[in-house]
N, CA, C and O of each residue as an XYZ file, in Angstrom:
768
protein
N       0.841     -1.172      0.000
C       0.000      0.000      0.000
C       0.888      1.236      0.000
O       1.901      1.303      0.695
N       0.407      2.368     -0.931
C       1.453      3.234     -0.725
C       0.436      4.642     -0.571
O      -0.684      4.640     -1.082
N       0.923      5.740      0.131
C       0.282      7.093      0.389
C       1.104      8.323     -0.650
O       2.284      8.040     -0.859
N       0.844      9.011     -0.996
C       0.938     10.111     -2.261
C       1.015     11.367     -0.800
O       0.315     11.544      0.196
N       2.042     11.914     -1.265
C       2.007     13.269     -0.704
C       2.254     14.446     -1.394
O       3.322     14.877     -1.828
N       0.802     15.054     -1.457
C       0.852     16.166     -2.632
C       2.314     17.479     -1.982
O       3.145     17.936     -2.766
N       2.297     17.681     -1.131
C       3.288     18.613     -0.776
C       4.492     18.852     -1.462
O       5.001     19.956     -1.657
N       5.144     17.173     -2.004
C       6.160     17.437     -2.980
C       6.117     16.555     -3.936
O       7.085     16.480     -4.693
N       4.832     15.571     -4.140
C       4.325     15.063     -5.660
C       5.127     13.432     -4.743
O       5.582     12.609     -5.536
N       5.176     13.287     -4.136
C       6.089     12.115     -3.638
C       5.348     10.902     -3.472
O       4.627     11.173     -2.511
N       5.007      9.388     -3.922
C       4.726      8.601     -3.132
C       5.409      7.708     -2.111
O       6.624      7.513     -2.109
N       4.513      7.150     -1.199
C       5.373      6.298      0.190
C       4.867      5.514      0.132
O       3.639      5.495      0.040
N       5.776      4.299      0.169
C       4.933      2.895      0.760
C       4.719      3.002      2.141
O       5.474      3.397      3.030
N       3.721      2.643      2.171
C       3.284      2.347      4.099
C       3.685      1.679      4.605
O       3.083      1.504      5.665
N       4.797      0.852      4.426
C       5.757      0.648      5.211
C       6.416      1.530      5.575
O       6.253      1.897      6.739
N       7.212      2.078      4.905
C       8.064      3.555      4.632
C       7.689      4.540      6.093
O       8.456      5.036      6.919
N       5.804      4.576      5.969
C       5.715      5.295      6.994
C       5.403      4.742      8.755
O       4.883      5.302      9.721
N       5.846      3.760      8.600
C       5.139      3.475     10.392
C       6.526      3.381     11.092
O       7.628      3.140     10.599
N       6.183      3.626     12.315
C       7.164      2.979     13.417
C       7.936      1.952     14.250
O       8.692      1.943     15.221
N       7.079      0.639     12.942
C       7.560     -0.264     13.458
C       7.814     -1.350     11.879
O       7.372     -0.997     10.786
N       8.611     -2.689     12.102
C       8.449     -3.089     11.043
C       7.418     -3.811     11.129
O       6.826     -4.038     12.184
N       7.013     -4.372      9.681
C       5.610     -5.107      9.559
C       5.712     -6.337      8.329
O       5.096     -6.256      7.267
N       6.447     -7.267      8.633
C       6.583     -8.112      8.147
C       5.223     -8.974      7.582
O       4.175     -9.017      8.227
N       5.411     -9.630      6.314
C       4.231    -10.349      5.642
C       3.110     -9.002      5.256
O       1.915     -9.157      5.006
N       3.813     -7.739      5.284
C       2.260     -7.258      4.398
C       1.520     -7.608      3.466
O       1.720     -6.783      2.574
N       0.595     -8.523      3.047
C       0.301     -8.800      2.130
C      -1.283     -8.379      1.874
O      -2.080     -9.032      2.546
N      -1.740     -7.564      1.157
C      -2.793     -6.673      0.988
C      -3.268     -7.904     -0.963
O      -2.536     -7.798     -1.948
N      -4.105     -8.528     -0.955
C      -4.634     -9.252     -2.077
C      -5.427     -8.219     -2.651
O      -5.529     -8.262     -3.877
N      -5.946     -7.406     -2.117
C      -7.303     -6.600     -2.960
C      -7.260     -5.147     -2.444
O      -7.179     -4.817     -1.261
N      -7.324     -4.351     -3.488
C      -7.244     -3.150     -2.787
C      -8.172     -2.325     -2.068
O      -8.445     -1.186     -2.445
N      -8.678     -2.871     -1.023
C      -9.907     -3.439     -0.015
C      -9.380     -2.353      1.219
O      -8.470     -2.555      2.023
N     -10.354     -1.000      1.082
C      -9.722     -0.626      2.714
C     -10.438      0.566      2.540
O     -10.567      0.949      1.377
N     -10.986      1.310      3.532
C     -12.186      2.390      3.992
C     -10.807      2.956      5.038
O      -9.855      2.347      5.527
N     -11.318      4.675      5.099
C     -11.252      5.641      5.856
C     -11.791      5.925      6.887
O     -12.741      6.705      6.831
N     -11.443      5.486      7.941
C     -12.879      6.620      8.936
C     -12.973      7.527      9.040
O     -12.301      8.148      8.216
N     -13.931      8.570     10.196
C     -13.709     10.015     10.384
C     -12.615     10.542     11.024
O     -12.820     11.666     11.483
N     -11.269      9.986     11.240
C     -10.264     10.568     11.845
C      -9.314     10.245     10.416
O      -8.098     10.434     10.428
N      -9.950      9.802      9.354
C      -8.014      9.446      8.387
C      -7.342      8.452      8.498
O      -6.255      8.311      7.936
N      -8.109      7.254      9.549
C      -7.093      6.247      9.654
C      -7.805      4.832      9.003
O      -9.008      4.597      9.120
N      -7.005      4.089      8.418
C      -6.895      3.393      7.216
C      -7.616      2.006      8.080
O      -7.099      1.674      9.147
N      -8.669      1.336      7.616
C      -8.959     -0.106      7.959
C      -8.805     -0.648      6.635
O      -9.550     -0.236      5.745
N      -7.655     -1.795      6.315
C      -7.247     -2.610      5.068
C      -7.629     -3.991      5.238
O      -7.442     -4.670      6.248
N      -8.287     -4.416      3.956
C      -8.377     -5.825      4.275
C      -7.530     -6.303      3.577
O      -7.014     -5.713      2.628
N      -7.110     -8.082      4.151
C      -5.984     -8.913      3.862
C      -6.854     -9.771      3.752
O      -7.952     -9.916      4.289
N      -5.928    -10.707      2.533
C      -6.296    -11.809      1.980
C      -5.168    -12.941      2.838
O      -5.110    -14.118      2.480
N      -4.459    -12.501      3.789
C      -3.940    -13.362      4.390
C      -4.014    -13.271      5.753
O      -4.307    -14.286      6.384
N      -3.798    -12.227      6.332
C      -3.804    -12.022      7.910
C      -4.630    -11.711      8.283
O      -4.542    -11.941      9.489
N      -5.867    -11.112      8.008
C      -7.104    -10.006      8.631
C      -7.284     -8.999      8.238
O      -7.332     -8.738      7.036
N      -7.439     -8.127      9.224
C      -7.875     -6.756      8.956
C      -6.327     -5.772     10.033
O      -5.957     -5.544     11.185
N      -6.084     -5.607      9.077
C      -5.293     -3.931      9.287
C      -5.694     -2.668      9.656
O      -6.545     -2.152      8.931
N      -5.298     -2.047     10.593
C      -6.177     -0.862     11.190
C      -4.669     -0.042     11.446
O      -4.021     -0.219     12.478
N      -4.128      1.077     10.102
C      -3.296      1.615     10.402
C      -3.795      3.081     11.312
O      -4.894      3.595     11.102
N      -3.175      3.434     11.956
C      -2.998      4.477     12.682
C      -2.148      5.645     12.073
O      -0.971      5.481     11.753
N      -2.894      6.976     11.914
C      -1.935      7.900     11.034
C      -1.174      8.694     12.250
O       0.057      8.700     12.286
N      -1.902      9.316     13.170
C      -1.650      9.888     13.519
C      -0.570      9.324     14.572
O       0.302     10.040     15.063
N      -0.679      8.397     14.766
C       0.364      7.345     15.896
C       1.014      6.813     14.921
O       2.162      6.665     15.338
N       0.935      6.410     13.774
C       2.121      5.825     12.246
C       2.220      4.492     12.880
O       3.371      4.063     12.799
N       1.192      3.483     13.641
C       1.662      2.325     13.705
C       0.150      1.236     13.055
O      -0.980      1.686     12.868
N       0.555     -0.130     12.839
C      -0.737     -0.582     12.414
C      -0.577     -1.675     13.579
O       0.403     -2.171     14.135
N      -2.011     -1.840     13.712
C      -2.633     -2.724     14.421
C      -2.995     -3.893     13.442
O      -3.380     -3.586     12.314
N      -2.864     -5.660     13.915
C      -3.656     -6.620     13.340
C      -4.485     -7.336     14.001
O      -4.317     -8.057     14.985
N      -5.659     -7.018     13.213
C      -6.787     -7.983     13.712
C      -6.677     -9.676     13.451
O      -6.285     -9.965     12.321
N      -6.892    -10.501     14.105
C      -6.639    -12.098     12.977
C      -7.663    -13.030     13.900
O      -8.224    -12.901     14.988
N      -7.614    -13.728     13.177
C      -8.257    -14.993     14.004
C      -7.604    -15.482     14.986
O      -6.518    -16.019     14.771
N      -8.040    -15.412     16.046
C      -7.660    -16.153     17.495
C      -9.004    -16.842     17.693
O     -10.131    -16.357     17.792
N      -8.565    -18.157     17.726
C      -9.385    -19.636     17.928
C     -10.207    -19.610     18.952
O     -11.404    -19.881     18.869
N      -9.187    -19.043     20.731
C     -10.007    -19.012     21.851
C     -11.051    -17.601     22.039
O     -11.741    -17.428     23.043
N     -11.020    -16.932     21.212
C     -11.930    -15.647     21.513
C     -12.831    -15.314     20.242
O     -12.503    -14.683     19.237
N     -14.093    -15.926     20.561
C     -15.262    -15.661     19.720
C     -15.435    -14.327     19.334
O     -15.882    -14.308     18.187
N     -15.264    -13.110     19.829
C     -14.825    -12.031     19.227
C     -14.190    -11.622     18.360
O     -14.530    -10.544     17.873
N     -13.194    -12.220     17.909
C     -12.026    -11.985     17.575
C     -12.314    -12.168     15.375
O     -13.336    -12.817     15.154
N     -11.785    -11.833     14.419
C     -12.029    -11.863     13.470
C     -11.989    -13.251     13.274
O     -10.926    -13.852     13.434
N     -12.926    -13.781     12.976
C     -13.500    -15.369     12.795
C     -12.575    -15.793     11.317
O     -12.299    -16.980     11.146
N     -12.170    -14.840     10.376
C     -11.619    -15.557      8.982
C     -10.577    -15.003      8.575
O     -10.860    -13.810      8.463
N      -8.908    -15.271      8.116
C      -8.046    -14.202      7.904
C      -8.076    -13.916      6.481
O      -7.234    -13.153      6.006
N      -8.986    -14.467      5.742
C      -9.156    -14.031      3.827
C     -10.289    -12.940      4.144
O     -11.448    -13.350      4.220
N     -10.087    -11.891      4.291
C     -11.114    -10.327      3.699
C     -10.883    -10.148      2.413
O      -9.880     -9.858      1.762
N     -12.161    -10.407      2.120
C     -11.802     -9.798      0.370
C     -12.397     -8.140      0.471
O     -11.783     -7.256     -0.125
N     -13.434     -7.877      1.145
C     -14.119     -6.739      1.034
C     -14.721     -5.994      2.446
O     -15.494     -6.628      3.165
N     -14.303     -4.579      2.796
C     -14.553     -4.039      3.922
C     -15.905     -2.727      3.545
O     -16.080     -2.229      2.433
N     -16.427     -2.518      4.362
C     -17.806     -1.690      4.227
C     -17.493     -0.953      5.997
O     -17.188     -1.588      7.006
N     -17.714      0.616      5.850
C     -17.793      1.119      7.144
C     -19.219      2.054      7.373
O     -19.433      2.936      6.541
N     -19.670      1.964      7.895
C     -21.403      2.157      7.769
C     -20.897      3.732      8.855
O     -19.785      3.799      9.380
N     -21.705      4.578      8.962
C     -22.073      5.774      9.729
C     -22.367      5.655     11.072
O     -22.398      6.642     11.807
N     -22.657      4.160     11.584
C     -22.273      3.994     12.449
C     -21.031      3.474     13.476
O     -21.046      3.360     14.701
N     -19.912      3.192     12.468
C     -18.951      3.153     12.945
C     -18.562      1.853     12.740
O     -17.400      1.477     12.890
N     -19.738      0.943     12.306
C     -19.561     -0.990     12.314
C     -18.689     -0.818     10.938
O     -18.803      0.014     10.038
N     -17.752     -1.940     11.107
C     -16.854     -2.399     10.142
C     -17.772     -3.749      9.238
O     -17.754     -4.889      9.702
N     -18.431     -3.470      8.110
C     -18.554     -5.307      7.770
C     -17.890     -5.712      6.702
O     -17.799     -5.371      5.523
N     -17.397     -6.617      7.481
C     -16.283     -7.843      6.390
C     -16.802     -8.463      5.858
O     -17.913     -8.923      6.120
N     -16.058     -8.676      4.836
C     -16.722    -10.014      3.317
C     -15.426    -10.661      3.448
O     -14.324    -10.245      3.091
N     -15.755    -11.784      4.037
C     -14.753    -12.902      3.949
C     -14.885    -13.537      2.663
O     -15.882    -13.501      1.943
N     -13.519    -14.267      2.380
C     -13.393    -14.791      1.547
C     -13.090    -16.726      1.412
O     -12.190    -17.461      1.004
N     -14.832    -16.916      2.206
C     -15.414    -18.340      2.506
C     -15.969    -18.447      3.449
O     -16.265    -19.594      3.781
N     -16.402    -17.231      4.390
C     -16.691    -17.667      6.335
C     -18.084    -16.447      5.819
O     -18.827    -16.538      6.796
N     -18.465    -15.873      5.271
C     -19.428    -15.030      5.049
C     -19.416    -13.028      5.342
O     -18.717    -12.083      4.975
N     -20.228    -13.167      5.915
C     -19.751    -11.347      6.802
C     -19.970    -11.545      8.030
O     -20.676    -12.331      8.662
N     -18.932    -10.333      8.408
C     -18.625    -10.214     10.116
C     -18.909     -8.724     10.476
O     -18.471     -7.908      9.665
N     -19.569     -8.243     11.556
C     -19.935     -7.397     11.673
C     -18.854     -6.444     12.711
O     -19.071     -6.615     13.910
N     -18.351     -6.010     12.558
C     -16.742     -5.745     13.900
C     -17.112     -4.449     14.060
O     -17.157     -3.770     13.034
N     -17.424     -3.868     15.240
C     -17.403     -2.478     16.216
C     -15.873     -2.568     16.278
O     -15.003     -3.369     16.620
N     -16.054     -0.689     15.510
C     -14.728     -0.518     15.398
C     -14.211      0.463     16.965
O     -13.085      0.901     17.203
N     -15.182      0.553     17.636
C     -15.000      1.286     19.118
C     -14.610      0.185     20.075
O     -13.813      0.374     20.995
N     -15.231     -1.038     19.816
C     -14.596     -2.039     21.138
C     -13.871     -3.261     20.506
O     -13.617     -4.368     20.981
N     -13.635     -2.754     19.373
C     -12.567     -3.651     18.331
C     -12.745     -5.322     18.197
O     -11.828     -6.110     17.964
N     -13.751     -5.559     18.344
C     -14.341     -7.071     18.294
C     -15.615     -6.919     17.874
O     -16.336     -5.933     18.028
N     -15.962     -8.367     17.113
C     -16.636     -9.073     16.444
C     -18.136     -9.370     16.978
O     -18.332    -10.389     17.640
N     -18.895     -8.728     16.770
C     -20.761     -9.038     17.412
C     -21.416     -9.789     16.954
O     -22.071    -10.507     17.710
N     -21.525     -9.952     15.532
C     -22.112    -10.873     14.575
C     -21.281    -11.517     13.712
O     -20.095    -11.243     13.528
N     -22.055    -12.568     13.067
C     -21.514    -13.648     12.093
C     -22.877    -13.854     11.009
O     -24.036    -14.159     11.287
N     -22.423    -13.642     10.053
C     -23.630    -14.425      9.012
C     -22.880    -15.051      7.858
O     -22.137    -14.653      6.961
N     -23.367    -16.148      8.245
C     -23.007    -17.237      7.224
C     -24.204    -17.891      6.181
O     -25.405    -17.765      6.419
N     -23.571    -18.731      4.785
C     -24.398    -19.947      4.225
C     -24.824    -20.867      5.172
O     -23.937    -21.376      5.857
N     -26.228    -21.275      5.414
C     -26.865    -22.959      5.526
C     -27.127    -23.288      4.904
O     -28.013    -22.612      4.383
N     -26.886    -24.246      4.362
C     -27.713    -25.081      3.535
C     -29.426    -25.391      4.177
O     -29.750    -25.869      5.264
N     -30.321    -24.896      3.000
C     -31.556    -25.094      3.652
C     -32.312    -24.195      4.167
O     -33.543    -24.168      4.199
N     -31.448    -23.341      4.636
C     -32.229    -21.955      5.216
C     -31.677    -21.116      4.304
O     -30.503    -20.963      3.967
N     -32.943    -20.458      3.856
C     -33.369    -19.022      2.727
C     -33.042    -17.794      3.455
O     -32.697    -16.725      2.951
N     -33.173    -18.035      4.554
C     -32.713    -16.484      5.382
C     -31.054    -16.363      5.708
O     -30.556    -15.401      6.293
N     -30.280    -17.571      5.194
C     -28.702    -17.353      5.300
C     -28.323    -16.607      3.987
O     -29.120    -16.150      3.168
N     -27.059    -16.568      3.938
C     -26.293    -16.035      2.745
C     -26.732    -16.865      1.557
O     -27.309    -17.952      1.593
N     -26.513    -16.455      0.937
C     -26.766    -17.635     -0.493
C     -25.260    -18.227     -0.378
O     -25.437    -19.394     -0.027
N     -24.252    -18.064     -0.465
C     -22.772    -18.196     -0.561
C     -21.944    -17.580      0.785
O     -22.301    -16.715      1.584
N     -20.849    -18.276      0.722
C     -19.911    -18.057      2.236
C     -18.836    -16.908      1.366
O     -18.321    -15.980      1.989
N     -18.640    -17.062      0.203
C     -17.409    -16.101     -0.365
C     -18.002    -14.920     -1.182
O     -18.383    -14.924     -2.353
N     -17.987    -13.928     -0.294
C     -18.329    -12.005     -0.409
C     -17.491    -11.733     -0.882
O     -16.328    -11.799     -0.483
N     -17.972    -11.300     -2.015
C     -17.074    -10.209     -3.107
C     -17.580     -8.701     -2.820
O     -16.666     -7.888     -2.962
N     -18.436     -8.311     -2.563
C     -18.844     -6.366     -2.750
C     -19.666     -6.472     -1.554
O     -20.479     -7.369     -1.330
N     -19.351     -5.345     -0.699
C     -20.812     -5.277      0.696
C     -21.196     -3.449     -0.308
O     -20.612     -2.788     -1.167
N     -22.233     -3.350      0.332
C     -22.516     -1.730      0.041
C     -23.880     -1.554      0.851
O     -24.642     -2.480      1.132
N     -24.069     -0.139      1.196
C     -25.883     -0.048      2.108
C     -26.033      1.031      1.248
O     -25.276      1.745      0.591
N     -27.601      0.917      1.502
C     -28.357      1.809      0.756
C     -28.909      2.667      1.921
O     -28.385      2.674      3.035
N     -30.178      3.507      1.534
C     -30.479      4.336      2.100
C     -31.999      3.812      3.485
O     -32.691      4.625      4.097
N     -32.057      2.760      3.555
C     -32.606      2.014      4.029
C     -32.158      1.377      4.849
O     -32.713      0.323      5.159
N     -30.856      1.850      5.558
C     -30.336      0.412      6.461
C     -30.035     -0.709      6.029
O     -29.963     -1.545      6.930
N     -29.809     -1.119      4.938
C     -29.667     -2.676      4.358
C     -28.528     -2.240      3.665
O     -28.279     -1.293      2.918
N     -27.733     -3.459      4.246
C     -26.113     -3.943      3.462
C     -26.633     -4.880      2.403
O     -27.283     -5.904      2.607
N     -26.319     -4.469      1.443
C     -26.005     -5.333      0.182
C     -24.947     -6.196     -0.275
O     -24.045     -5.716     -0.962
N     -24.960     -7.694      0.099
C     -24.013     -8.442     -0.175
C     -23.882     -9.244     -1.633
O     -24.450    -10.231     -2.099
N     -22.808     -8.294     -2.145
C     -22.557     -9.578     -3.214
C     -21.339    -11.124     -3.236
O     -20.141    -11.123     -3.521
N     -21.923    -11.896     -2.962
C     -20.935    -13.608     -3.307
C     -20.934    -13.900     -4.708
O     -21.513    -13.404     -5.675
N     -20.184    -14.771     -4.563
C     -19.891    -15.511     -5.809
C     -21.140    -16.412     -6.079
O     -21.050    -17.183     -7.034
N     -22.187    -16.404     -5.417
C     -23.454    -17.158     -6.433
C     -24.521    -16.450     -6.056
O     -25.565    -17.102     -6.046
N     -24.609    -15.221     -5.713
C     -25.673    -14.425     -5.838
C     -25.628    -12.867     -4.916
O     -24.643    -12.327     -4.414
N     -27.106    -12.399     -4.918
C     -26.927    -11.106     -4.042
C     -27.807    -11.340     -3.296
O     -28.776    -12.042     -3.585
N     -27.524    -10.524     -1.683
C     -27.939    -10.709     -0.491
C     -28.640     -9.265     -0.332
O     -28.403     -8.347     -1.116
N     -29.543     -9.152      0.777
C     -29.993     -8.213      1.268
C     -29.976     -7.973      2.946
O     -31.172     -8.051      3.225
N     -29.359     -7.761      4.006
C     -28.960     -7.782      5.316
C     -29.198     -6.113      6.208
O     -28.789     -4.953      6.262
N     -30.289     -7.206      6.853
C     -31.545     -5.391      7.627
C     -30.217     -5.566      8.651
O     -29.804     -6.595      9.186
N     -29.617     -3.965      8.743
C     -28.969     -3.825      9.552
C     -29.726     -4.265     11.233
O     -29.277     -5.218     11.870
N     -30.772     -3.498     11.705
C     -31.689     -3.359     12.711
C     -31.792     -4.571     13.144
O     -31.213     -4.777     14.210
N     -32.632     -5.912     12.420
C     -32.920     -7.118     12.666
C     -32.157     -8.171     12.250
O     -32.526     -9.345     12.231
N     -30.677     -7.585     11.790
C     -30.228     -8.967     10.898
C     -31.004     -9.360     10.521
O     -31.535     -9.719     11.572
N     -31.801     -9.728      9.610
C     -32.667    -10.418      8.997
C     -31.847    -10.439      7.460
O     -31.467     -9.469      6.804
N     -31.727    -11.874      7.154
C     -30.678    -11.651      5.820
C     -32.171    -12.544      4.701
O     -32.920    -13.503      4.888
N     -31.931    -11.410      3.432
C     -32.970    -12.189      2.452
C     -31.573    -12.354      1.184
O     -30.612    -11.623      0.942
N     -31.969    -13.471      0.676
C     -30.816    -14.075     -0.245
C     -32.021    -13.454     -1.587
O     -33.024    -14.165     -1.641
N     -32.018    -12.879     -2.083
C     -32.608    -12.164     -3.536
C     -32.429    -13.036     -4.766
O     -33.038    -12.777     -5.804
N     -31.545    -14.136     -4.656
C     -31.302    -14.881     -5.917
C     -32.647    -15.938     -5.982
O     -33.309    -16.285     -6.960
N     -32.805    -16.383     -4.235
C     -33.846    -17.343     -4.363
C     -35.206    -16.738     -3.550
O     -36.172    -17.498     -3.483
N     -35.303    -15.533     -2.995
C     -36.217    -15.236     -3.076
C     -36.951    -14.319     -4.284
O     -38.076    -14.809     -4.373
N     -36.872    -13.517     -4.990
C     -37.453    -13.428     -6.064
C     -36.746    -13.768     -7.279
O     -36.650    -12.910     -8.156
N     -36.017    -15.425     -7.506
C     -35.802    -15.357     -8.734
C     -34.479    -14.923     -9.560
O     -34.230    -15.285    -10.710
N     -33.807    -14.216     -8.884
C     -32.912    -13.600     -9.571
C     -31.629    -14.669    -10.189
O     -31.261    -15.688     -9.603
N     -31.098    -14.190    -11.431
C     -30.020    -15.047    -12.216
C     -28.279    -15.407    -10.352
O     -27.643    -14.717     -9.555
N     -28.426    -16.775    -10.707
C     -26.900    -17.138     -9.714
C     -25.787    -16.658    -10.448
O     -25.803    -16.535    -11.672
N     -24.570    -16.316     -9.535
C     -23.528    -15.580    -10.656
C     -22.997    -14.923     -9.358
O     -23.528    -14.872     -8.249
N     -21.601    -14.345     -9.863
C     -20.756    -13.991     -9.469
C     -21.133    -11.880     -9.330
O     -21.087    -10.982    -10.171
N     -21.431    -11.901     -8.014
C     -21.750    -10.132     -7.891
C     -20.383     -9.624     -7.477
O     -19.741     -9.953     -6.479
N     -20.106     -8.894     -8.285
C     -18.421     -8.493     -8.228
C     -18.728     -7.125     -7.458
O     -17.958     -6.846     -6.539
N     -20.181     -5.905     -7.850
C     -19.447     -5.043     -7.740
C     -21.425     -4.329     -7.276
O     -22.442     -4.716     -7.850
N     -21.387     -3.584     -6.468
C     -23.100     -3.233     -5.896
C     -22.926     -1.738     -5.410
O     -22.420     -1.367     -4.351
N     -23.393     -1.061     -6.296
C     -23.381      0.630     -6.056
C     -25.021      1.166     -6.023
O     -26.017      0.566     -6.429
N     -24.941      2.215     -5.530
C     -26.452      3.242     -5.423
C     -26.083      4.301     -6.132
O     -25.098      5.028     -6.000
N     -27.251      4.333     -7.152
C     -27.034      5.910     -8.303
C     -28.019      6.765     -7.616
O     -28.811      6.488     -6.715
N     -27.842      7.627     -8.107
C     -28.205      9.424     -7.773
C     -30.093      9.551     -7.875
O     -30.792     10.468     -7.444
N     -30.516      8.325     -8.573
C     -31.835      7.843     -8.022
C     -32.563      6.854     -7.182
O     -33.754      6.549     -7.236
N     -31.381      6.292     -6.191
C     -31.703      5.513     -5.377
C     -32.056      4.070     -5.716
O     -32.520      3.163     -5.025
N     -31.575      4.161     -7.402
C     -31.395      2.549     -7.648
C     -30.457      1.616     -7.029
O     -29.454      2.215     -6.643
N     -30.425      0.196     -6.768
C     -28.912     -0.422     -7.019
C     -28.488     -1.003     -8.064
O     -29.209     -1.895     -8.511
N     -27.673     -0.803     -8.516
C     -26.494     -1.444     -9.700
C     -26.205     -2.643     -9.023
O     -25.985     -2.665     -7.812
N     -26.194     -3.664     -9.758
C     -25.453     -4.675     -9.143
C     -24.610     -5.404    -10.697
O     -25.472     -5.507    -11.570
N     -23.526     -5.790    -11.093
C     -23.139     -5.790    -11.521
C     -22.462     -7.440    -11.426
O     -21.451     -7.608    -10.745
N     -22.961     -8.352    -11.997
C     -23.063     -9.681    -12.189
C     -22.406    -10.727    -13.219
O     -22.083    -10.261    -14.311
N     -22.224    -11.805    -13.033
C     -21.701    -12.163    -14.325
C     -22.384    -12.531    -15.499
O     -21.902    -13.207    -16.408
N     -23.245    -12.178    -15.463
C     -24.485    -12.170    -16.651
C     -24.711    -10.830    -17.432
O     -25.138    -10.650    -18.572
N     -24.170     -9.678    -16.186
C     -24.890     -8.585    -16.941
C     -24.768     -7.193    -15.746
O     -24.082     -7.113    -14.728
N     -25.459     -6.481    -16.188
C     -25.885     -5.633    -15.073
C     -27.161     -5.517    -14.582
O     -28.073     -5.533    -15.409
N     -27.390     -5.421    -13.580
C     -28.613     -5.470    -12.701
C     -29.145     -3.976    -12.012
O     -28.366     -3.298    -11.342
N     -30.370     -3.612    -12.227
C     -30.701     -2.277    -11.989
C     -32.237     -2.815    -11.058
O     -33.134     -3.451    -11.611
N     -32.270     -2.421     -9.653
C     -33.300     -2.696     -8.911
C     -33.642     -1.225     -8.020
O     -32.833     -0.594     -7.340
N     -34.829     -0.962     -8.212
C     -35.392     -0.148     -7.948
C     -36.854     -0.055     -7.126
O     -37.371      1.041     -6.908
């Protein structure tokens, strides 16, 4: 990962800038949100979640620890989402989404695939999260798109409840009329 500093046109790798070394950076996707202070949450396709610190120049790692159910349940993040309330949700890459409070730095929820139940994920491997204006995270996996009521968790899988084509949702945006784009391997998808 590298930071651009307009002051003298310069870029830095982020290594370059912390205080400590940080061996195995390995960043798979260029997967990582801002909060309201400037400081960087990155997802890893190998270790977790990265939570650099600007103003302190050091990073923190989140990872899976086995004995603490809190703790980031999967170390493949393909995709990070930071909502207005401050929740971090992860799109793992096979364990589903994780819902992580970024104030007490652990893990509240889990939503995963069942087989059998319509109210799970359709798929465990999240490619795109995004919310709309409704409170609902929009999950795209590799065999369909999700719908997840922030309020009730209540997760509706959209592929098999109304029908929709299975496929790979790479990519789920909101246009300037409150549609969603969802962007599929069939095509593009416009729901309104």
């Amino acid at each position: 990962a590298f930071r651009f500093d307009p002051s003298n046109n310069e870029i830095i790798h982020l290594n370059d800038l912390l205080d400590q070394s940080l061996p195995g950076l390995y960043i798979f996707t260029p997967e990582f949100v801002s909060d309201k202070q400037g400081n960087l949450w990155i997802a890893s396709m190998e270790n977790g979640l990265y939570y650099y610190n600007r103003k302190e120049r050091n990073i923190t790692i989140f990872s899976s620890q086995s004995e603490d159910d809190s703790s980031i349940g999967y170390n493949l993040i393909d995709h990070v989402y930071l909502d207005d309330d401050g929740i971090l949700w992860l799109g793992t890459y096979g364990a589903g989404v994780e819902r992580f409070d970024t104030r007490t730095r652990k893990v509240t929820h889990r939503f995963r695939h069942e087989a059998g139940n319509p109210s799970s994920l359709s798929q465990d491997r999240v490619i795109h999260l995004m919310e709309d204006d409704y409170e609902q995270i929009w999950i795209g996996t590799e065999d369909g798109l999700n719908v997840l009521d922030k309020n009730t968790f209540q997760i509706t899988d959209l592929t098999k409840t109304i029908g929709l084509e299975k496929g790979l949702y790479s990519n789920i945006q909101k246009n300037g009329k409150g549609e969603i784009l969802a962007n599929f391997s069939e095509g593009l998808l416009v729901i309104n």
